[in-house]
N, C-alpha and C positions, 0 to 999 in steps of 0.2 A: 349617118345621114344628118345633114345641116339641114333643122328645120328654121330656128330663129336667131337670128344675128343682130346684136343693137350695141351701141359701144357700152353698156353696163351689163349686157348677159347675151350669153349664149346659150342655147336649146339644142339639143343634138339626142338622138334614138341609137343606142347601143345594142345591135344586133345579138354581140356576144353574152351580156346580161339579160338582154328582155327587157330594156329599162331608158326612163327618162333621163336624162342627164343635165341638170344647170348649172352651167356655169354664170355665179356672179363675179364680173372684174371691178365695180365702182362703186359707190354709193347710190340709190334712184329712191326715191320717195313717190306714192300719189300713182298716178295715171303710171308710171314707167313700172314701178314695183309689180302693179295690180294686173296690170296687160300681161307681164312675164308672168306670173304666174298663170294667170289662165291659158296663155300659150301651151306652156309646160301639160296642165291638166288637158288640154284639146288633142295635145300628141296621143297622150296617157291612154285617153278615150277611144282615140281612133286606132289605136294600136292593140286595145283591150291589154294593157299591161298593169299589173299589182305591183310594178317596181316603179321606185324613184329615187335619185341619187343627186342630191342638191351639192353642190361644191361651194362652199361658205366661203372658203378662206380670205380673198378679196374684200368680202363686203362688210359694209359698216354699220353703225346702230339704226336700227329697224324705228323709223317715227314709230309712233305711239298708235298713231290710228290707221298705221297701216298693222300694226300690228291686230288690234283690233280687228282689223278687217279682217285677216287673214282666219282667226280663232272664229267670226261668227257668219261669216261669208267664205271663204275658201277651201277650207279644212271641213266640214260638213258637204263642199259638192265634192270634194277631191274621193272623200269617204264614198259617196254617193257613185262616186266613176268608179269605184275599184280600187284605189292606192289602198294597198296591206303593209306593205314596206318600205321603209323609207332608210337611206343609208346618207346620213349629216357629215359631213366632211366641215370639220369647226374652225368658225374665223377665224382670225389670228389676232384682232383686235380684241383687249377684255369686254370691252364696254357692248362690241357687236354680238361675244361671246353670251352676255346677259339678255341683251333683246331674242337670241334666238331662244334661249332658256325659259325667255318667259311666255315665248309663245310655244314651243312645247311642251310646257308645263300644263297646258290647258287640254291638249290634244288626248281626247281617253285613248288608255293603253289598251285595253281593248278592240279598238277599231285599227289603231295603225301600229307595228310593231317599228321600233325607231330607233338606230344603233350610229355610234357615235366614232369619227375614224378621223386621223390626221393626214391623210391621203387617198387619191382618187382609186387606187389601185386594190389596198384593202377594201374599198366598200364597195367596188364592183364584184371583189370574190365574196363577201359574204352576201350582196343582193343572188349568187348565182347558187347560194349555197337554201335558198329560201324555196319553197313548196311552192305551188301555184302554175302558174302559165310563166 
């Protein structure tokens, strides 16, 4: 199911996982970043699902305070909805490879379990392979 469509990400609900599904295709800073993710979280919510499966490999270095953001504004409601699992499909860019690095590097391991895959297909089997709803 196509929930959000914008030419720097797609949002989409994968029946077969249980799971959110982002696709980033471009670079987006600010208001375009912040909106896509809380999208993402809104499906999550409404879906009551513990999966999510972000597809990196398009996108590019994470601003600084979008980073920020993410670590003390989004990653705390995301916890607060539900996400347990998170399945990271890694940029292809090094530089964007380090921005996602340093914002999961903040995220306790504890709260969200978060596994790292060169393609959409491995991380849809190991989200399917996770406990939960």
């Amino acid at each position: 199911m196509n929930y959000f469509d914008a030419p720097y990400l797609s949002i989409n609900w994968d029946d077969d996982c249980n799971c959110v599904c982002m696709e980033w295709k471009k670079f987006v800073k600010g208001r375009g970043y912040r909106d896509g993710l809380d999208k993402g979280l809104e499906l999550a919510v409404s879906k009551s699902t513990e999966r999510w499966l972000a597809d990196l490999r398009m996108m590019n270095v994470v601003d600084i305070e979008d980073q920020a953001w993410s670590n003390e504004d989004w990653f705390p409601r995301a916890i607060a909805g539900g996400i347990r699992y998170m399945a990271i499909v890694i940029p292809k860019d090094v530089f964007a490879k380090m921005s996602v690095n340093s914002i999961m590097g903040k995220v306790p391991e504890s709260a969200i379990q978060v596994a790292y895959f060169e393609e959409n297909g491995e991380a849809k089997q190991w989200l399917k392979k996770q406990p939960g709803q």
